[in-house]
N, C-alpha and C positions, 0 to 999 in steps of 0.2 A: 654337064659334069661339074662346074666351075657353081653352078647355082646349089649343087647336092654338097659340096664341101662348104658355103656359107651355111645352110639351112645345119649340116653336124655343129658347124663351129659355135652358131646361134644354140641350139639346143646344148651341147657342152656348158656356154656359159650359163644358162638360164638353168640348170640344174644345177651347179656351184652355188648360185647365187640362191636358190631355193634350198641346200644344206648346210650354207650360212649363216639364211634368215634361222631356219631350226633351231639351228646349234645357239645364238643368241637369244633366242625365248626361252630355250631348257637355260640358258646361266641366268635370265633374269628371274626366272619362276624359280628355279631349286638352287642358286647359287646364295655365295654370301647373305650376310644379316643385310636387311634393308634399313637405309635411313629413317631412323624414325624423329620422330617432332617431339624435340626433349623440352620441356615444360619449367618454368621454377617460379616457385611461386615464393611468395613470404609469408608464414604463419603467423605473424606478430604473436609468438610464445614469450609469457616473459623469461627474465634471466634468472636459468637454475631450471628451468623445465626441460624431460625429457619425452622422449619419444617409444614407449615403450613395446607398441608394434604397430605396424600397418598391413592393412587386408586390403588389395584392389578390388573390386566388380562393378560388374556393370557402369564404368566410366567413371566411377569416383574410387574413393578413395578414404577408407575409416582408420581413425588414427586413435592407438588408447595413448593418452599423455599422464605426468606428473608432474604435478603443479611443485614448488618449493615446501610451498608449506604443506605438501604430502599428499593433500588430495589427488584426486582421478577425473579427467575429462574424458570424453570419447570426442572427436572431432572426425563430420564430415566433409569431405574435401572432392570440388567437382575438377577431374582432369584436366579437363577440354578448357577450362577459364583458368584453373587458377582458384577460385572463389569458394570461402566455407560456406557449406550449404547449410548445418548444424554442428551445435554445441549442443553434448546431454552432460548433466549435470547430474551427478547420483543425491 
């Protein structure tokens, strides 16, 4: 009798402990924003230039600029480094 109330007590914990583990995968899988890997890079833009939009895909990053003296650049920019991949010049 003494051996049938360990083997309940054993099996009580052991299904705790398995809607535990559950309940802690559904909060990491559907819970909160995940940490992500915040990036900063330096455009070296000169002074007076803006930014007039940015498109992400596919891991980079297209930027249309304006220059001071009024022109238009398009700059691409890779996420994951940092690093311009391309300057288009109109």
């Amino acid at each position: 009798m003494a051996a049938l109330k360990v083997l309940v007590v054993a099996m009580g914990v052991a299904i705790l402990a398995m809607i535990a583990l559950i309940g802690v995968q559904l909060a990491k899988r559907f819970g909160g924003v995940a940490a992500e890997r915040v990036l900063e890079a330096q455009l070296g833009l000169p002074e007076g230039a803006q930014i007039l939009s940015a498109v992400p895909a596919d891991g980079q990053l297209a930027l249309t600029l304006r220059l001071p003296d009024g022109s238009t650049r398009a700059a691409v920019i890779d996420l994951a480094t940092g690093r311009t991949l391309a300057i288009v010049r109109p």
